[in-house]
PAVO-321252 format. One record per residue (C-alpha): residue number from 0; x, y, z. Coordinates in pm, 1 decimal, always signed. Each point is the difference from the previous one (the first is absolute). Layout:
BEGIN
> NUM  X  Y  Z
...
END
This chain:
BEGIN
> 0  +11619.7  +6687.2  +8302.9
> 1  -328.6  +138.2  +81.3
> 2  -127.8  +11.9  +325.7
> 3  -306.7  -33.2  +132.2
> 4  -115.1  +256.3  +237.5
> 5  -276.9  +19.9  +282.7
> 6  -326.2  +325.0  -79.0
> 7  +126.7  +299.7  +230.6
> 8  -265.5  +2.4  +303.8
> 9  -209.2  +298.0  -158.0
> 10  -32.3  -231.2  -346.1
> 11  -233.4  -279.3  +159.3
> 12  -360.7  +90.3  -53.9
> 13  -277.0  -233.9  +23.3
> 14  -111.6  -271.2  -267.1
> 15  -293.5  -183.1  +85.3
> 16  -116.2  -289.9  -163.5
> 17  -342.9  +87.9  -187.1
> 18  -268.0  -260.0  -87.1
> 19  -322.2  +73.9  -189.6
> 20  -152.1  -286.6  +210.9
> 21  +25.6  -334.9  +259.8
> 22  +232.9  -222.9  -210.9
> 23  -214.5  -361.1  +60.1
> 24  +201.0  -314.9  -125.4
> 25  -145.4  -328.7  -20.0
> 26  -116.2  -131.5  +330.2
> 27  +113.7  -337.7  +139.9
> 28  +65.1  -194.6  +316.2
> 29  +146.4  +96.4  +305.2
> 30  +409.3  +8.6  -17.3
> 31  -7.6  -83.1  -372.5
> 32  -72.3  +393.6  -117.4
> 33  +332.7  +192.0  -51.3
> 34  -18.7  +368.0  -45.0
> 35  +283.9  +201.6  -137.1
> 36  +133.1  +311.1  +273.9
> 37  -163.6  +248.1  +46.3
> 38  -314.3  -169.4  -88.3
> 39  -222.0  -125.3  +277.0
> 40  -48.3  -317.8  +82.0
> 41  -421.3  -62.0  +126.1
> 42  -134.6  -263.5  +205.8
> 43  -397.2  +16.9  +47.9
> 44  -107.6  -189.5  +365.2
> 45  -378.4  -108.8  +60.0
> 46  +56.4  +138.8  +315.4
> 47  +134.9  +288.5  +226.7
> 48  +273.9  -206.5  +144.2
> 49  +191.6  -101.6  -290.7
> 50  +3.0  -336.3  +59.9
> 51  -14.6  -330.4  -257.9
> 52  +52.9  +7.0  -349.9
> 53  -59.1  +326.7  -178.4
> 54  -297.9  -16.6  -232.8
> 55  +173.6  +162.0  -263.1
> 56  +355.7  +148.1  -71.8
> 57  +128.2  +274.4  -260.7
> 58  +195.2  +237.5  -52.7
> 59  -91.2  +364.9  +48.1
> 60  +227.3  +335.5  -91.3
> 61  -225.0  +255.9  +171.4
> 62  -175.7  -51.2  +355.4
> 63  -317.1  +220.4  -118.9
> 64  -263.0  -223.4  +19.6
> 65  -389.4  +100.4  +30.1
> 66  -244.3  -336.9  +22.3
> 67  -292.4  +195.6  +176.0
> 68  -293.3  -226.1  +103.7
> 69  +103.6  -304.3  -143.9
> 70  +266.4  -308.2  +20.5
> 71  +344.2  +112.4  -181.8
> 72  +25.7  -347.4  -151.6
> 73  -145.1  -293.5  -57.4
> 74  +6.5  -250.3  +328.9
> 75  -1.0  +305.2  +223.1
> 76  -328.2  +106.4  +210.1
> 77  -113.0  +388.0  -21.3
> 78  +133.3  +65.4  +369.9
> 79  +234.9  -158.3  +210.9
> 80  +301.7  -58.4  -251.8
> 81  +366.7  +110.9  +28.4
> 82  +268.5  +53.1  -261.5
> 83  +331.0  +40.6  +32.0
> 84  +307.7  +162.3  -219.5
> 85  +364.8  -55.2  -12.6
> 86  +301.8  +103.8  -166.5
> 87  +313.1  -7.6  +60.1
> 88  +269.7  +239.2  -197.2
> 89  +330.1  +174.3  -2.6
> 90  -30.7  +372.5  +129.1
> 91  +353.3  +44.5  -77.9
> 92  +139.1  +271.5  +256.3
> 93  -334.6  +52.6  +176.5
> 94  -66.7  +310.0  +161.9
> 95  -335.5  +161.0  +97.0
> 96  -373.7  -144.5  -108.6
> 97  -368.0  +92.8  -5.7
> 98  -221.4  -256.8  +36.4
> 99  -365.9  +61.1  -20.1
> 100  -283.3  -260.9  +58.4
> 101  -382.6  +40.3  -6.5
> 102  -231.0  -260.7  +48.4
> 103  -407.2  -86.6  +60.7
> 104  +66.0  -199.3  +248.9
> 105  +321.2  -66.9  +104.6
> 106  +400.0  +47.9  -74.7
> 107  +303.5  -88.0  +129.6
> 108  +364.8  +32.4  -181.6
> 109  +326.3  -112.7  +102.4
> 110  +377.9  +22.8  -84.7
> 111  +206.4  -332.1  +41.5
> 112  -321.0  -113.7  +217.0
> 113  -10.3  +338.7  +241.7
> 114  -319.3  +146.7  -25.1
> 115  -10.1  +389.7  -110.6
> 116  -356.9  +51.1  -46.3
> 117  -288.7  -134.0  +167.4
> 118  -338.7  +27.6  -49.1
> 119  -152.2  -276.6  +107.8
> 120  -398.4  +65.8  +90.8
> 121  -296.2  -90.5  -127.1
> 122  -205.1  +364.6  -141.2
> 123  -224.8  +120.7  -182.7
> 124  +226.1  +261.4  -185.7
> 125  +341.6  +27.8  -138.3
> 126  +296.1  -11.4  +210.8
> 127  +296.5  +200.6  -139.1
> 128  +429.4  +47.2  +145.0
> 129  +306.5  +106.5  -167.3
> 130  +328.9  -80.6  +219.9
> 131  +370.5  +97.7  -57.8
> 132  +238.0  -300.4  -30.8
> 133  +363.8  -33.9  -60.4
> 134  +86.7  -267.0  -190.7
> 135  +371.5  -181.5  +36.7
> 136  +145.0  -27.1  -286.0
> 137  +35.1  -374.7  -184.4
> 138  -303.1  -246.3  -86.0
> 139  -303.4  +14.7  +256.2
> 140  -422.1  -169.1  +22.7
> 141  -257.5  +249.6  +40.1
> 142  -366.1  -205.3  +64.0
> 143  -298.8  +125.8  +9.6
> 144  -318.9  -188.2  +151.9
> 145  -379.2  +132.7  -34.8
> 146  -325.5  -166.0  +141.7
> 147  -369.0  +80.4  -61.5
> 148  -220.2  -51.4  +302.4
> 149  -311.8  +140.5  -150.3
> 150  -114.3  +184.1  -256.2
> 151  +186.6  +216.3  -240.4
> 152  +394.4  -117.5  -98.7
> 153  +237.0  +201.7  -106.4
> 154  +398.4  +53.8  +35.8
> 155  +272.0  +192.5  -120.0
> 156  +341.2  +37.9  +101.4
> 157  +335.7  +197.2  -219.5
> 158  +353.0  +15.4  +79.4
> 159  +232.4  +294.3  -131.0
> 160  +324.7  +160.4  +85.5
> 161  -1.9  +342.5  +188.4
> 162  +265.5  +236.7  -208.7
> 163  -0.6  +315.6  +156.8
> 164  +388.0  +113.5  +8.0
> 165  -75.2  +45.1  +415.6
> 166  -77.4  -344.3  +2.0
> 167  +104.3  -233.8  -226.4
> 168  +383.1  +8.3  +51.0
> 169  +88.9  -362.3  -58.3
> 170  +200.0  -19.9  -354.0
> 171  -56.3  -260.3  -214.9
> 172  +223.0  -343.2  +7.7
> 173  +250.1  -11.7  -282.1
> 174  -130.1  -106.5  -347.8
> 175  +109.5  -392.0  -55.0
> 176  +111.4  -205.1  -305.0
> 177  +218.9  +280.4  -180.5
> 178  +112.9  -141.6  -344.4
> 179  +242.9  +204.8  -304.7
> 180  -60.3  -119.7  -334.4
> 181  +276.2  +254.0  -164.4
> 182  +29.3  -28.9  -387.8
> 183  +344.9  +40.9  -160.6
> 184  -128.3  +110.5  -316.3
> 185  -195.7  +291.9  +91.1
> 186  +99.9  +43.4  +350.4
> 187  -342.5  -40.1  +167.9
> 188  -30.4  -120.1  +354.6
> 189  -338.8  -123.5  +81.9
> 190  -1.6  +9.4  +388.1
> 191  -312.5  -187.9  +162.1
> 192  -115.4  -69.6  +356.8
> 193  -320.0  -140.9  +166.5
> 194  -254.6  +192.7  +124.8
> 195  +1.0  +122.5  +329.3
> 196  -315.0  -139.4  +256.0
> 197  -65.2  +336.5  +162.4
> 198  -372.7  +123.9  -114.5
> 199  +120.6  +353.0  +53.5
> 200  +278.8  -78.7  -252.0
> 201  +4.1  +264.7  -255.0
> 202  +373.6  -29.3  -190.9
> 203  +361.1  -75.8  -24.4
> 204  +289.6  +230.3  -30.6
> 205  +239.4  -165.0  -242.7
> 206  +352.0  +189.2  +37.4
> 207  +315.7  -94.3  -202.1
> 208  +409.1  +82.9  +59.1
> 209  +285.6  +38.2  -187.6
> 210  +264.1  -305.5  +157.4
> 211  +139.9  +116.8  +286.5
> 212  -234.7  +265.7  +100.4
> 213  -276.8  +116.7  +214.4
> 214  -340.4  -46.5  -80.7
> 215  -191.7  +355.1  -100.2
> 216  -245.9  +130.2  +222.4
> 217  -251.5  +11.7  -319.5
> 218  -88.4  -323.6  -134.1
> 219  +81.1  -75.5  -349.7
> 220  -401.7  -91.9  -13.7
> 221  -323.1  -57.9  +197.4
> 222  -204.9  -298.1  -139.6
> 223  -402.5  -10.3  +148.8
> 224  -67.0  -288.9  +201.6
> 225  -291.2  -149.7  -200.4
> 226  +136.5  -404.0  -133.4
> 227  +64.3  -282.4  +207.3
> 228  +357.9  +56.6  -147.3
> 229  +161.1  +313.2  -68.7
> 230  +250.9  +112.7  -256.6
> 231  +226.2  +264.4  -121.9
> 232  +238.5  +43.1  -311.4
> 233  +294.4  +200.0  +5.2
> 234  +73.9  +95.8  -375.9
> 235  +296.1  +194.9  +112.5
> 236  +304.9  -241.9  +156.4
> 237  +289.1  +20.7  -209.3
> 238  +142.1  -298.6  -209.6
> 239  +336.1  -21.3  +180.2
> 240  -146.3  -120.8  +287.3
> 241  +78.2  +324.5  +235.4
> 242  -275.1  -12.3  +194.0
END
């Protein structure tokens, strides 16, 4: 049968997920807005506590938000406001992160509810810190809260994998939900798996071996990690079944 096989550490190069834009879904009420990982979900406070009711939830995809002089939504005064985003998502294997955050007035971000960045203070310009983090590997919250004192608002913050070979030596977990559809007629196995959750995740090394055998050091293909599922077809399994 054909066998699935982990990207050789030098394989994995970064993907990043690109946007042209915020994504902005329909806002609601408080606990009833559900936003699909790795989206953000964002809860808007009339004040710098974030305490209540949010005024307004959404969803957000990118934390690149400029409202300059005046109130970011509707229900919200032009100073003294906080908002706060939260996802939570599968980083499969982990490894090392750079987070950056940059905000007018202040920013702090946190991991599983440990605080990386902080930049908490009240200013008249823009406050800016990138940090290292290593992420464990498995399903984990980052949050994000802003607040406006005065003036100005603005915030940004980004997440992405470091994958220099000197530093990013965590391999990615094992691809899961293999499936063989093999046809008898033309002798076509269509070999599938689900996507991996690493960001960095560039491809798969498929490798196939006669019964009985070791597997080859080359794979029998490399398939691009670009679909929520992945799939290969080997066109070249005999019809006896020998493989």
């Amino acid at each position: 049968m054909p066998h699935l096989g982990r990207p050789a550490a030098g394989a994995v190069t970064v993907i990043l997920l690109a946007t042209t834009g915020p994504l902005l879904l329909a806002p609601s009420a408080g606990a009833a807005t559900s936003c699909a990982s790795p989206v953000f979900k964002r809860l808007f406070y009339a004040n710098t506590s974030f305490s209540g009711t949010p005024k307004r939830t959404d969803c957000d995809s990118v934390i690149a938000q400029n409202w300059g002089s005046g109130a970011p939504v509707s229900g919200l005064p032009k100073s003294g406001f906080g908002v706060r985003w939260s996802v939570t998502r599968d980083f499969g294997s982990g490894g090392p992160f750079t987070f950056t955050a940059s905000a007018l007035d202040g920013v702090r971000v946190y991991l599983d509810g440990i605080r990386k960045i902080d930049l908490w203070k009240n200013g008249s310009t823009t406050v800016k810190k990138t940090v290292d983090v290593t992420v464990p590997k498995g399903t984990h919250t980052l949050r994000v809260d802003y607040v406006n004192w005065t003036g100005n608002a603005a915030v940004s913050f980004s997440y992405a994998p470091r994958t220099s070979p000197t530093v990013d030596t965590v391999a990615p977990l094992t691809p899961g939900s293999p499936k063989v559809a093999y046809s008898t007629t033309t002798g076509a196995a269509k070999f599938s798996w689900a996507r991996g959750k690493e960001m960095d995740l560039a491809g798969y090394h498929v490798y196939r071996r006669p019964k009985g055998a070791s597997y080859p050091a080359k794979p029998a293909a490399t398939v691009a990690a670009t679909a929520s599922t992945t799939a290969w077809t080997d066109s070249t399994l005999p019809l006896d079944g020998a493989v």
